[in-house]
C-alpha positions in Angstrom: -163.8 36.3 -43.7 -163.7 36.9 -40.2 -160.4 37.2 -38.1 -161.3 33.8 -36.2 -161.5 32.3 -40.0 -158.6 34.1 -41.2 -156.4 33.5 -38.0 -157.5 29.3 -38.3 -156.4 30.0 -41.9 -153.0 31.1 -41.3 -152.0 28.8 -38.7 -152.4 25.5 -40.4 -150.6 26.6 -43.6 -148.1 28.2 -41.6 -148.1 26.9 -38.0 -148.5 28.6 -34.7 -145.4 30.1 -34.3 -145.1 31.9 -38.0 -148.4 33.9 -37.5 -148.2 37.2 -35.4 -151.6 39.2 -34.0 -151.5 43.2 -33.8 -147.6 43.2 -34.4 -146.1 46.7 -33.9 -144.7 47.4 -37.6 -142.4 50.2 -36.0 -140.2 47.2 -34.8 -139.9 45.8 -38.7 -139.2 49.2 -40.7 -135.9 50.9 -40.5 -137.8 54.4 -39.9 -138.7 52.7 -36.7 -142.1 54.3 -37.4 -145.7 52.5 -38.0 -149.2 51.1 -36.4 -150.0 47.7 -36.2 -150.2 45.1 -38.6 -153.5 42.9 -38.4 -151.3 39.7 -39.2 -147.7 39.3 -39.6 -146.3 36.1 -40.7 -143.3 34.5 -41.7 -143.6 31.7 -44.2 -140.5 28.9 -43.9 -140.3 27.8 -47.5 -141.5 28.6 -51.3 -144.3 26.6 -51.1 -145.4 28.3 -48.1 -145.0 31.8 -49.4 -147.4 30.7 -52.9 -150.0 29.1 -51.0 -150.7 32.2 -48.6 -150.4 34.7 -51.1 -152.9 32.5 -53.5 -154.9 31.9 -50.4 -154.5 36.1 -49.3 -155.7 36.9 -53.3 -158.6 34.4 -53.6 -160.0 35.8 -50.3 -159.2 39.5 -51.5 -157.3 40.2 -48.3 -154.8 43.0 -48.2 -151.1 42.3 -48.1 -147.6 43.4 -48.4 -144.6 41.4 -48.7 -141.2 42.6 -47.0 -137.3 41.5 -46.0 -135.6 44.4 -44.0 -138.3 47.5 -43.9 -135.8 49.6 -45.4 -137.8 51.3 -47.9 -141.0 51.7 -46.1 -143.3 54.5 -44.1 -146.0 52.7 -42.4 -149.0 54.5 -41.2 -149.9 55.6 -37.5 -152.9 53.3 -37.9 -150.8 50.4 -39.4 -151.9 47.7 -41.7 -155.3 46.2 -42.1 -154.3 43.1 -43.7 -151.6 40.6 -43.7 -147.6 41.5 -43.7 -145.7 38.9 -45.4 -141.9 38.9 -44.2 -139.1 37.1 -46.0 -136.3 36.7 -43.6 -134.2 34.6 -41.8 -135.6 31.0 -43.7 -134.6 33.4 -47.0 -131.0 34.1 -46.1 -128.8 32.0 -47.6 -126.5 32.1 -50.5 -124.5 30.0 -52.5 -121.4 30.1 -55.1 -122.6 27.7 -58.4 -121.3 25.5 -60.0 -121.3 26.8 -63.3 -118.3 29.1 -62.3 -115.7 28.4 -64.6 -111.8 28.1 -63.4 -110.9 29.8 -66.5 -113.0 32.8 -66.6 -112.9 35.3 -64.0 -116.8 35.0 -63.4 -118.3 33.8 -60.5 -122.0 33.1 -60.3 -123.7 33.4 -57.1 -127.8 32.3 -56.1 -128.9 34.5 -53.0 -132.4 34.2 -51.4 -134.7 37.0 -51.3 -134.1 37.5 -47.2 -130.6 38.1 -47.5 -129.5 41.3 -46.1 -127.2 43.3 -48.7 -124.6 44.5 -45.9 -124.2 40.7 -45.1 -124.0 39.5 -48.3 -121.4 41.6 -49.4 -119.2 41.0 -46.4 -119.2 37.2 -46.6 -118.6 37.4 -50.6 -115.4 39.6 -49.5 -114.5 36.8 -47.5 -115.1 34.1 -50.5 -112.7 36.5 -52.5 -115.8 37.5 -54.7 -116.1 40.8 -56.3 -118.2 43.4 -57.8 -121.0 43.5 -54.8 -119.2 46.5 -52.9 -121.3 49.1 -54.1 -124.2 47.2 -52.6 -123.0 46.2 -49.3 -124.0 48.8 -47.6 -127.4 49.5 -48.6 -129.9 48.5 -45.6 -132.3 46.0 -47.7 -132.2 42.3 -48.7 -131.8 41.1 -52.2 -135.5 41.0 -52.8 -135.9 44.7 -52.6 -132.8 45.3 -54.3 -134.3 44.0 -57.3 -137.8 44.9 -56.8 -136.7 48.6 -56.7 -133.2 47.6 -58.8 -131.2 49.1 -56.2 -128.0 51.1 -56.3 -125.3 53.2 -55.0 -121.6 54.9 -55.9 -121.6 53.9 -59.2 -123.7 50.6 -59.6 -126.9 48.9 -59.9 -128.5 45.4 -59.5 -129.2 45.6 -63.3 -125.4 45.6 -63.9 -124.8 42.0 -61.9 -127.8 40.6 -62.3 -128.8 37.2 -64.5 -132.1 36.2 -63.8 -134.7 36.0 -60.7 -136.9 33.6 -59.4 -140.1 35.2 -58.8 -143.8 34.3 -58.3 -146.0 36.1 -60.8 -149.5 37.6 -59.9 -151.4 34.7 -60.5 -149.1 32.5 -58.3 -147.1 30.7 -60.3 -143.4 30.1 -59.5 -141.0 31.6 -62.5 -137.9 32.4 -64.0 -137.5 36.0 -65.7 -134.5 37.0 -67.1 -132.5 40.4 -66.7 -134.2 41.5 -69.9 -137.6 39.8 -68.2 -136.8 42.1 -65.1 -137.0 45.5 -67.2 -134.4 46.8 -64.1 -134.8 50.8 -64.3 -134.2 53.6 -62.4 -135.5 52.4 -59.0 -138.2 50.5 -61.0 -139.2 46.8 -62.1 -141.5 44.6 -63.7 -141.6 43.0 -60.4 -142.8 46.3 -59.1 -145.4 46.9 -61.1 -147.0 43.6 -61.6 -146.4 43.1 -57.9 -144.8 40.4 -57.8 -142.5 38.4 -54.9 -138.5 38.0 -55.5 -137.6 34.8 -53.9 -134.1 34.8 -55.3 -131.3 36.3 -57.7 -128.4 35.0 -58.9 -125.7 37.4 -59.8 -122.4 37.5 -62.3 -119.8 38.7 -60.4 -115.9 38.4 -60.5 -113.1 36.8 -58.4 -110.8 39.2 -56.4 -108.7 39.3 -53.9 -110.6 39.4 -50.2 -108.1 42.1 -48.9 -108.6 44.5 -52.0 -112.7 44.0 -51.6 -112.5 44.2 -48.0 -110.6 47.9 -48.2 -113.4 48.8 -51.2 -116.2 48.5 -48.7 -114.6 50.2 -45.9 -114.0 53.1 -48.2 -117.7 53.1 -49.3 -118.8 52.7 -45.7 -116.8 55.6 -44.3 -117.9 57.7 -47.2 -121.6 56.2 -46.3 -120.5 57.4 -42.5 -119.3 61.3 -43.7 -122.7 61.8 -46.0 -125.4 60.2 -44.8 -127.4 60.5 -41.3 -126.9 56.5 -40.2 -127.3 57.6 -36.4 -130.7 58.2 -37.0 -133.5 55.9 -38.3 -135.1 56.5 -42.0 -135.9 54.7 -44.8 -132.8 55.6 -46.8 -132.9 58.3 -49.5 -136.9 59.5 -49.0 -136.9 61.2 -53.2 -135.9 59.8 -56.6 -133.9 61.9 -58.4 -136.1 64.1 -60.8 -134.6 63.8 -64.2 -131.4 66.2 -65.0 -131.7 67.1 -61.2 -130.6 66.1 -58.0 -133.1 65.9 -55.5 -130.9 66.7 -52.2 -129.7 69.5 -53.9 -133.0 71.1 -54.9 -133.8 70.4 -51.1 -130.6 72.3 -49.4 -130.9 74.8 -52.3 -134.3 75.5 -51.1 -133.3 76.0 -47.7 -134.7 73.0 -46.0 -132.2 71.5 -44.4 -132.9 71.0 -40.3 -136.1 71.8 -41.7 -138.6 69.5 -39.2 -142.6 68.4 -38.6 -142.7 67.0 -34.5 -139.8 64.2 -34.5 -139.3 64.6 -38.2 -136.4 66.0 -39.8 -134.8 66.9 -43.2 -131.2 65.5 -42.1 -128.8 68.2 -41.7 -125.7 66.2 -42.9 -127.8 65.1 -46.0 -130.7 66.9 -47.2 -131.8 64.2 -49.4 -132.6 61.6 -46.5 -136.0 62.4 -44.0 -134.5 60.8 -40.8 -136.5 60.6 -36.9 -134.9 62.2 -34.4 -137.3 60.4 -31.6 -140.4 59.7 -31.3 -141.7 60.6 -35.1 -144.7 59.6 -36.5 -146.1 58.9 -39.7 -148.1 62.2 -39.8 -144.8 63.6 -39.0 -143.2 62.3 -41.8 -145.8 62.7 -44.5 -146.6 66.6 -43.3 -143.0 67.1 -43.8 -142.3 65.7 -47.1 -145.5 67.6 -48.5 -144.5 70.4 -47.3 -140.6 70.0 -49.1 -142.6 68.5 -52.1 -144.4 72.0 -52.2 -141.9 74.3 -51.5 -139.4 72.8 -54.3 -141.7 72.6 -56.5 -142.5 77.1 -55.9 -139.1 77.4 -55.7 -138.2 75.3 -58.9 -140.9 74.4 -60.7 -139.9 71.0 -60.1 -141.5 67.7 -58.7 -140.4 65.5 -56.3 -141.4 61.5 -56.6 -141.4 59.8 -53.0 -138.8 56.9 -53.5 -140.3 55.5 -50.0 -143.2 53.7 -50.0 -146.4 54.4 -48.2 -148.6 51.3 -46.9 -152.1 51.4 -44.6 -152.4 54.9 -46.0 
């Protein structure tokens, strides 16, 4: 199909304004880092997300589907094929019904675009608890579940009920936590690719003053460990098994360790951050080279918890 087809395509199942030519993926990823994408567009509703990615599939077109850009390296050369965002038409939540007066649980439905840091702060302010560990992750709920997300303790498999999800041959379904087979920074969603398009979660009722203070301690301990004055995809490893992967990092004296305007963080060595101007060469020439060097040093290997796209 050529781009004329393609571009006709996109525009009457999405309109004008939700289809985007040679957009810069740098401004879409929190590495601040990435080519251009051939198409970006941003579907409004369900139906229009299933039609384009049963249209995208039929007409074997690459694509990617993603919220905030949190977890993502995007190459120099960007993406040749069609970036599917989630985001502000997928950012609502709401408190159901089903909560019961006499129980302490409160069920809540949040759409896939919803930002985790958001989320958490207006649940504070609902008096909802049992969120704070996620609040400050920089991702939406659909990656959160894709990659069952967590942080100081917890994990989307622990508040998670079920997801609403369209399956790889574009049907719209409902998989349970069990259904979700939530691991260690893993999914089914993950690995049959498919698209979150919304969660709900148990969580509990609290006091908003008590779950207000429990993020700011999280955040401030977020602000002491972690290099948030720079841009990166959050924590660039997974954590090899009966290790820790920052450690085996500072232990093999990489911190400050740097490729052009990529750096091993010197607060924490377990996030790659760019200190200006870094590219994706940058990036992936440094975390060979840590990849390598722990491995000599250790004998052991280092997974990317990032993912690469247009490589």
């Amino acid at each position: 199909m050529d781009n004329k087809m393609l571009s006709e395509a996109l525009i009457s199942m999405l309109g004008n304004g939700n289809v985007r030519i040679g957009e810069p993926m740098k401004s879409h990823t929190t590495f601040r880092i990435g080519g251009a994408a051939d198409y970006y567009v941003t579907p409004q509703t369900e139906k229009q997300i299933a039609d384009v990615i049963t249209f995208l599939k039929k007409s074997d077109i690459a694509y990617i589907v993603i919220g905030n850009g949190s977890n993502i390296l995007v190459s120099d050369e960007g993406f040749r094929g069609v970036v599917v965002e989630l985001g502000d038409a997928f950012s609502g939540f709401e408190i159901l019904e089903g909560s019961q007066e006499d129980s302490d649980d409160v069920f809540v439905k949040a759409n896939a675009g919803m930002k985790l840091t958001r989320l958490g702060n207006q649940l504070a302010s609902d008096g909802i608890a049992g969120f704070e560990f996620a609040t400050g992750i920089p991702g939406c709920i659909g990656g959160a579940v894709r990659m069952n997300a967590g942080a100081y303790g917890g994990e989307l498999k622990d508040i998670i009920v079920s997801a609403k999800v369209i399956d790889d041959e574009g049907a719209i379904r409902e998989l349970s936590a069990d259904e979700l087979e939530l691991g260690y920074r893993t999914s089914i969603v993950a690995k049959s690719n498919m698209i979150i398009l919304e969660a709900i979660l148990r969580l509990r009722k609290g006091q908003p003053d008590t779950i207000r203070k429990n993020i700011s301690e999280l955040a401030a301990k977020r602000r002491e460990k972690q290099p948030l004055e720079y841009p990166s995809a959050g924590s660039t490893f997974k954590r090899p098994e009966g290790y820790f992967a920052a450690k085996l990092i500072e232990d093999a004296g990489l911190k400050g360790c740097a490729r052009g305007g990529a750096q091993v963080s010197e607060k924490h060595a377990g996030f790659v951050v760019n200190k200006g101007g870094a590219t994706a060469k940058d990036v992936c020439e440094l975390t060979d080279y840590i990849k390598s060097t722990v491995m000599e040093k250790f004998g052991v290997k280092l997974e990317l918890e990032v993912v690469k796209i247009g490589f």
